[in-house]
Every structure is written in structure tokens, then in C-alpha cells.
PDB file of N, CA, C and O in Angstrom:
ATOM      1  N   UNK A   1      44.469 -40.417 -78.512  1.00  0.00           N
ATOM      2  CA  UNK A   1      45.814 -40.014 -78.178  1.00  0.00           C
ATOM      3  C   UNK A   1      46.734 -40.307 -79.372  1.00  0.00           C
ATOM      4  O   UNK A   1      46.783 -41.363 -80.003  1.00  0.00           O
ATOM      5  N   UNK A   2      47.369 -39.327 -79.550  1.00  0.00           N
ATOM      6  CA  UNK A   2      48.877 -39.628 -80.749  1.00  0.00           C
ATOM      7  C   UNK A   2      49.295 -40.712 -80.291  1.00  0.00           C
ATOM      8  O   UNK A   2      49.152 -41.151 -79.150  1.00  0.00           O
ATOM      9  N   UNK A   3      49.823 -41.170 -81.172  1.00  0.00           N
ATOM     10  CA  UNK A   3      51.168 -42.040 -80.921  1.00  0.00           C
ATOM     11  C   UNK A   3      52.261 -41.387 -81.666  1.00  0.00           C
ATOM     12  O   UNK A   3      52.243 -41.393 -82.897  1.00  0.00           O
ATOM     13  N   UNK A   4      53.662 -40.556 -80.686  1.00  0.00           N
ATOM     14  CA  UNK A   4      54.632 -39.942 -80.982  1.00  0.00           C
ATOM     15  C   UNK A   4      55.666 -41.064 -81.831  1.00  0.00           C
ATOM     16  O   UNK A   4      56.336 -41.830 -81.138  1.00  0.00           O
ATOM     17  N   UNK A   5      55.759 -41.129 -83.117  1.00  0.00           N
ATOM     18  CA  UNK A   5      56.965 -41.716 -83.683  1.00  0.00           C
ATOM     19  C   UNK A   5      58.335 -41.430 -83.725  1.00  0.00           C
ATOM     20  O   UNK A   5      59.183 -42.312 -83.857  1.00  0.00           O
ATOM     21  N   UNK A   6      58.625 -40.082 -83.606  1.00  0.00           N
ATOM     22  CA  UNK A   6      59.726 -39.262 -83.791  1.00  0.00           C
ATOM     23  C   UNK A   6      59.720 -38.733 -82.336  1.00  0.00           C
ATOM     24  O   UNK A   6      58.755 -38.565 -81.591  1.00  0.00           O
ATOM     25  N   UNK A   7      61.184 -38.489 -82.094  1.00  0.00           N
ATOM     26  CA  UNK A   7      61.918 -37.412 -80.748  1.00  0.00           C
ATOM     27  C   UNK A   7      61.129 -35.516 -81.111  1.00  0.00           C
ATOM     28  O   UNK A   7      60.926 -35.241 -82.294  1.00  0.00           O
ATOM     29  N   UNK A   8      60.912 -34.837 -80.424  1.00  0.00           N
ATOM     30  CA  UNK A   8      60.945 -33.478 -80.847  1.00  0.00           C
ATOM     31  C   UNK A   8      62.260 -33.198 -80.818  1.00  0.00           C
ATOM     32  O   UNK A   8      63.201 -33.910 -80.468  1.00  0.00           O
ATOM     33  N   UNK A   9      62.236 -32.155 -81.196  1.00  0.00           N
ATOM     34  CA  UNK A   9      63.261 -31.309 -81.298  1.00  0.00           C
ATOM     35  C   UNK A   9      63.955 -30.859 -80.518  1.00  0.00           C
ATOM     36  O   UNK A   9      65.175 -30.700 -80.543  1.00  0.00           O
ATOM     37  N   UNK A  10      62.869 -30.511 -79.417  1.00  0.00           N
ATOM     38  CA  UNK A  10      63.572 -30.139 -78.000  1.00  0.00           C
ATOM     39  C   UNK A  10      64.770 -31.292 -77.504  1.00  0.00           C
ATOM     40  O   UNK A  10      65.924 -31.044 -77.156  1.00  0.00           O
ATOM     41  N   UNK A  11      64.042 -32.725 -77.604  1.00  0.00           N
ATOM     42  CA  UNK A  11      64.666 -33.709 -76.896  1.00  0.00           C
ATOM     43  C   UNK A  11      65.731 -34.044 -77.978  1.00  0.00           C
ATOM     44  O   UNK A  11      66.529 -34.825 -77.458  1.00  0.00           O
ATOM     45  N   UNK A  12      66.052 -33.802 -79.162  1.00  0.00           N
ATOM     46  CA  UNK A  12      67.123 -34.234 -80.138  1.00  0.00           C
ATOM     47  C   UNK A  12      67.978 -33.039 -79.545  1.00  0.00           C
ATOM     48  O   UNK A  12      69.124 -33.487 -79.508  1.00  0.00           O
ATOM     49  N   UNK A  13      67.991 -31.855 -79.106  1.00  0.00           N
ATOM     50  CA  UNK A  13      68.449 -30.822 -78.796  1.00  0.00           C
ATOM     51  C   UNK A  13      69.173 -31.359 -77.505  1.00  0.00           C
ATOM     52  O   UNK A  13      70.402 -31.432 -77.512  1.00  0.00           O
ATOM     53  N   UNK A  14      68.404 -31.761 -76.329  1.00  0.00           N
ATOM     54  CA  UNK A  14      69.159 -31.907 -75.060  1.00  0.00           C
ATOM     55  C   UNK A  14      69.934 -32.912 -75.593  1.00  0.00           C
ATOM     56  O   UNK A  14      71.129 -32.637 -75.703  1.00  0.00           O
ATOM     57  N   UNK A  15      69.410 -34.506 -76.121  1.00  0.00           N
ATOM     58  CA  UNK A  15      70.211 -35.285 -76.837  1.00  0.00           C
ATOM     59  C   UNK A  15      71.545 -35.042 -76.937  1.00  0.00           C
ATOM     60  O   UNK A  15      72.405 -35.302 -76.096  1.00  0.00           O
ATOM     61  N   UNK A  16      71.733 -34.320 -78.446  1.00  0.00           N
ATOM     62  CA  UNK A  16      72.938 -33.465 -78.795  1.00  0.00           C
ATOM     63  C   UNK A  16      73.669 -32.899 -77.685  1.00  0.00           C
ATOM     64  O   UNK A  16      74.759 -33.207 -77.202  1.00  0.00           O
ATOM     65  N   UNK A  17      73.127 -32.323 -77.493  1.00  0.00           N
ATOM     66  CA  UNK A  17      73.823 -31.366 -76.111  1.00  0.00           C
ATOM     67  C   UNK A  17      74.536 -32.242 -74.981  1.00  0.00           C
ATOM     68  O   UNK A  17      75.550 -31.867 -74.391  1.00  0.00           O
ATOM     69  N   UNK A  18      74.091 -33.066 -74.826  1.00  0.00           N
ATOM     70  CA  UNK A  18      74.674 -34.154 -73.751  1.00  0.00           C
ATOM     71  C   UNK A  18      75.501 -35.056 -74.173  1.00  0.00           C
ATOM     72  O   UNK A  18      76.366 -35.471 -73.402  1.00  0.00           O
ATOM     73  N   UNK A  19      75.397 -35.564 -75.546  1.00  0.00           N
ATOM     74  CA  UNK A  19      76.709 -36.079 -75.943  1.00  0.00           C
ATOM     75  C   UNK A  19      77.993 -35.326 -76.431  1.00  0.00           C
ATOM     76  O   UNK A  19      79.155 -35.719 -76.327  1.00  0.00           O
ATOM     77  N   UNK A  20      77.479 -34.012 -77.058  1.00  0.00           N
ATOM     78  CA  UNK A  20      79.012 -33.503 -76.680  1.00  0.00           C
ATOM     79  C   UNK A  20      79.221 -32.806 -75.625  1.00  0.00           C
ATOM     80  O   UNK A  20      80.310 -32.283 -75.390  1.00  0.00           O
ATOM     81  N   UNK A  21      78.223 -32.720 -74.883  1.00  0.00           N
ATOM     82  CA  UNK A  21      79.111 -32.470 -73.542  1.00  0.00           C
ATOM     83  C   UNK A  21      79.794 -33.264 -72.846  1.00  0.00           C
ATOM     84  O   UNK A  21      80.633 -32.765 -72.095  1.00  0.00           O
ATOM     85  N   UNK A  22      79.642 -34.674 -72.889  1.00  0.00           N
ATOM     86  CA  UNK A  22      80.201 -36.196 -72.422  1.00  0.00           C
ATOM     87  C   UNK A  22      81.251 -36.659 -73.049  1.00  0.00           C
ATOM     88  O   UNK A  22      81.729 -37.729 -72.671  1.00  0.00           O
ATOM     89  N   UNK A  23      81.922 -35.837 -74.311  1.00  0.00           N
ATOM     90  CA  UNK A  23      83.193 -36.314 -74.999  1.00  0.00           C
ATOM     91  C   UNK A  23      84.393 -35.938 -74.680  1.00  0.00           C
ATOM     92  O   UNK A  23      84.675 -34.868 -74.140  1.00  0.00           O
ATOM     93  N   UNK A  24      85.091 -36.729 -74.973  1.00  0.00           N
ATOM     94  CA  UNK A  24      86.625 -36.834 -73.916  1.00  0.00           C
ATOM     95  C   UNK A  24      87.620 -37.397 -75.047  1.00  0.00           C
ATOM     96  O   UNK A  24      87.357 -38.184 -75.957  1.00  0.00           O
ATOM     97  N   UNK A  25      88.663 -36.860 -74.775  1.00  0.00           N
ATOM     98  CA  UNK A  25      89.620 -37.232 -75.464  1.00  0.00           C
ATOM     99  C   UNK A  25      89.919 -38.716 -75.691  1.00  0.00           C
ATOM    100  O   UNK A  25      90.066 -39.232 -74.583  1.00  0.00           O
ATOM    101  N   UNK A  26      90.049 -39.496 -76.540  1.00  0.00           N
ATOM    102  CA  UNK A  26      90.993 -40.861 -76.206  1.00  0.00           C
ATOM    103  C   UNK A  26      91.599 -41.301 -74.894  1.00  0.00           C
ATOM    104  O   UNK A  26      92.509 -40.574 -74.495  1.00  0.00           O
ATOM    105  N   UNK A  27      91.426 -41.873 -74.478  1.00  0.00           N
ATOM    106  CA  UNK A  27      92.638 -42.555 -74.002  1.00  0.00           C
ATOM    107  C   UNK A  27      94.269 -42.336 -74.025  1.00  0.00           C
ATOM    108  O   UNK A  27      94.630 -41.820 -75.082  1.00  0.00           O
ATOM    109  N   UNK A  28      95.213 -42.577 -73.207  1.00  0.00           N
ATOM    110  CA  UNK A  28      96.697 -42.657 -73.346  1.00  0.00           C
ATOM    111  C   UNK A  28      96.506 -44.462 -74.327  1.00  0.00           C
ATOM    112  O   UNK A  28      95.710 -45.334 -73.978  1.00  0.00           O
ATOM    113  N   UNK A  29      97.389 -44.558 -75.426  1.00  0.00           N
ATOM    114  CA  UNK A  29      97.767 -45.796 -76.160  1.00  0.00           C
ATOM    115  C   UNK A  29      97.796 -46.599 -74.742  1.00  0.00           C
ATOM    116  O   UNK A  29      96.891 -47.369 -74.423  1.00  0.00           O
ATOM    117  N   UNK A  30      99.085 -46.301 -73.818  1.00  0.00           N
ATOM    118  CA  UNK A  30      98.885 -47.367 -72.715  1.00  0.00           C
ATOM    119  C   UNK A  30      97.950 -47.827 -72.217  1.00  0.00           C
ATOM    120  O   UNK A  30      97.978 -49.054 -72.117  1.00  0.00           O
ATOM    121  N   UNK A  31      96.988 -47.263 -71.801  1.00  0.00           N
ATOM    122  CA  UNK A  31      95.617 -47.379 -71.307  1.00  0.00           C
ATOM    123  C   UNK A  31      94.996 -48.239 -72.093  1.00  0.00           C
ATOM    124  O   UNK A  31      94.803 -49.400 -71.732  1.00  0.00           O
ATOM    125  N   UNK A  32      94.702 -47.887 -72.982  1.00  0.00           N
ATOM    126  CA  UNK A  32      93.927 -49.020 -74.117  1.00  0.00           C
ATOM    127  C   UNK A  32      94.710 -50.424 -74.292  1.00  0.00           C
ATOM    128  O   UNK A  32      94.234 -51.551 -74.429  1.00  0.00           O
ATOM    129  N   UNK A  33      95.956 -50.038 -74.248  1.00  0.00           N
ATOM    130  CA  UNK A  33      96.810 -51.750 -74.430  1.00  0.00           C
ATOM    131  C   UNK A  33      96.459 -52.533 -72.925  1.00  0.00           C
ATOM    132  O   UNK A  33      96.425 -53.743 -72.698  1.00  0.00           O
ATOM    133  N   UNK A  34      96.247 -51.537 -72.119  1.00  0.00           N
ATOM    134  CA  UNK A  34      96.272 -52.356 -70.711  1.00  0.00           C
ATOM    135  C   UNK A  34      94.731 -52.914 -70.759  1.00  0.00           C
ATOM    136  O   UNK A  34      94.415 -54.060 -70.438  1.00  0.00           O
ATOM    137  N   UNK A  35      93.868 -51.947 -71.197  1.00  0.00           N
ATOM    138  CA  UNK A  35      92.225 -52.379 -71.070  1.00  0.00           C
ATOM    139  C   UNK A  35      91.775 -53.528 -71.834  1.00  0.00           C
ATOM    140  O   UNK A  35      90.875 -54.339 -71.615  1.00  0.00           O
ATOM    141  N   UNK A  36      92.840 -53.375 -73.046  1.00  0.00           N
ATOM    142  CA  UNK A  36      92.315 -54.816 -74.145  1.00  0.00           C
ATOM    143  C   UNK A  36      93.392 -55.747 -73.804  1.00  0.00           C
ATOM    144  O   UNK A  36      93.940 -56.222 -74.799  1.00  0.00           O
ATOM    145  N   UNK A  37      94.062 -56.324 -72.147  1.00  0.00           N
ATOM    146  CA  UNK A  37      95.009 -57.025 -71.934  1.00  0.00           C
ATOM    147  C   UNK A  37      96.325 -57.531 -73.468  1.00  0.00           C
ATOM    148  O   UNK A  37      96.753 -58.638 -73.793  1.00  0.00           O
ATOM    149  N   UNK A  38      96.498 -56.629 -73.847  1.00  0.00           N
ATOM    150  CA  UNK A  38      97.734 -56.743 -74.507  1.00  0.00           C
ATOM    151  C   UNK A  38      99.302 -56.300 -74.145  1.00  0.00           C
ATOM    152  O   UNK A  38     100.280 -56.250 -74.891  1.00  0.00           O
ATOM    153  N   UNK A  39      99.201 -56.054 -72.992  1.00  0.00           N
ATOM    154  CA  UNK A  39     100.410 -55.954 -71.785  1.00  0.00           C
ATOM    155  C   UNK A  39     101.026 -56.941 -71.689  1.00  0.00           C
ATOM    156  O   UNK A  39     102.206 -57.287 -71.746  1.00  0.00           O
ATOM    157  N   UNK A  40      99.393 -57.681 -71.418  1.00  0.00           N
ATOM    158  CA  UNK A  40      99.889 -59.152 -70.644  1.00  0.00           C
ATOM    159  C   UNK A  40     100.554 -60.161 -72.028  1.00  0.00           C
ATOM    160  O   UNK A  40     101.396 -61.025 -71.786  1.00  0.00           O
ATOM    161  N   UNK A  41     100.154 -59.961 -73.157  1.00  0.00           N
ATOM    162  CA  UNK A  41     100.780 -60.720 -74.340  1.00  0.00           C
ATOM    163  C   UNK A  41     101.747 -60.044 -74.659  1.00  0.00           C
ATOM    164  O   UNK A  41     102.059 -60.731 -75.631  1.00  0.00           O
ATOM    165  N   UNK A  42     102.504 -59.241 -74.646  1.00  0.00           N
ATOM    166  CA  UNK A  42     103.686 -58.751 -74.803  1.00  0.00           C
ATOM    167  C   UNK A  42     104.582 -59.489 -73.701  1.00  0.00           C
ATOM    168  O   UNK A  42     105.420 -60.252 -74.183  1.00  0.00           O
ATOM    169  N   UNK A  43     104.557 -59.407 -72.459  1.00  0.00           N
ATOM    170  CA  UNK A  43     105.158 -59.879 -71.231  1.00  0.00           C
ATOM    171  C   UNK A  43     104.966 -61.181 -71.550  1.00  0.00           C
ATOM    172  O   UNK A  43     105.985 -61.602 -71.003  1.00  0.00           O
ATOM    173  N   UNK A  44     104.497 -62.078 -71.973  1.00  0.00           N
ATOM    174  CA  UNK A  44     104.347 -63.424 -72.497  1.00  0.00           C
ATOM    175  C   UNK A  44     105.265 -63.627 -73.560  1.00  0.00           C
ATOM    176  O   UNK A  44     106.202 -64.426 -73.552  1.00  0.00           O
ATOM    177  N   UNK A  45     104.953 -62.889 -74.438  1.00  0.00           N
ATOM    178  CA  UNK A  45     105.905 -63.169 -75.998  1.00  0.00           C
ATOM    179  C   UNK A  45     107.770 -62.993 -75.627  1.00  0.00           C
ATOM    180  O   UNK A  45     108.731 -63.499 -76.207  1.00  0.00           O
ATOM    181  N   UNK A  46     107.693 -61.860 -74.167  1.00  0.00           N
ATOM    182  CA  UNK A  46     109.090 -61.616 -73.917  1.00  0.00           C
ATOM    183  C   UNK A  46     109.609 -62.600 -73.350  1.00  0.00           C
ATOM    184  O   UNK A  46     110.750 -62.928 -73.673  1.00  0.00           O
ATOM    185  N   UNK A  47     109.013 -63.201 -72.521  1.00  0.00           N
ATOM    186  CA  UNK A  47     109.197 -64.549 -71.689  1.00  0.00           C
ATOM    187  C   UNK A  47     109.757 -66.287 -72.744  1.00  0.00           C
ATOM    188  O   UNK A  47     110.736 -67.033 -72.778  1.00  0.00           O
ATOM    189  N   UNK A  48     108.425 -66.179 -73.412  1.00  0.00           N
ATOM    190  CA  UNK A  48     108.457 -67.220 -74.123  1.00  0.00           C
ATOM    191  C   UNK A  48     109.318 -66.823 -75.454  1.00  0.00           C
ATOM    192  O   UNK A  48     109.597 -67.751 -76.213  1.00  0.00           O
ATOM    193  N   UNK A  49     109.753 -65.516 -75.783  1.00  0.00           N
ATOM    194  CA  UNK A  49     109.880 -65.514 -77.385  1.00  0.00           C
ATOM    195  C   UNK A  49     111.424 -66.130 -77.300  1.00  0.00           C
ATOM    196  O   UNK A  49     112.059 -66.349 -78.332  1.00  0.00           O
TER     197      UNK A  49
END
């Protein structure tokens, strides 16, 4: 029996195909400030600054 080292082609093909079919715009900036809790350090710095 082979031993397959490499993807074929076919499967680099669906591969491809499925990651850009799975791509999406960014995020809203808000979104990302809220996901990496930097909301919450702003509302802190306003408090305490």
C-alpha cells in the first residue's frame, strides 16, 4: 500500500473552495473592542482617570 504524503488535488480543491466560501467580512471595531474586553478598560480609565 502507498503511503499518501501530499493532499490530491481534488481535496486542495474542496479545501480552497471551503475557505473562501467561509470568509466574512471583519467584524464592526466595536465588536472586537468588546471581544478583546477593552470596553471594560476604557470604563475603568473613565472612572479612575
Amino acid at each position: 500500500m502507498a503511503v499518501q504524503k501530499q493532499p490530491t488535488k481534488e481535496q486542495i480543491r474542496d479545501y480552497m473552495a471551503r475557505r473562501q466560501a467561509g470568509r466574512k467580512p471583519p467584524p464592526d471595531p466595536r465588536e472586537i473592542r468588546r471581544q478583546l474586553g477593552w470596553e471594560l478598560m476604557e470604563m475603568t480609565r473613565k472612572i479612575v482617570g
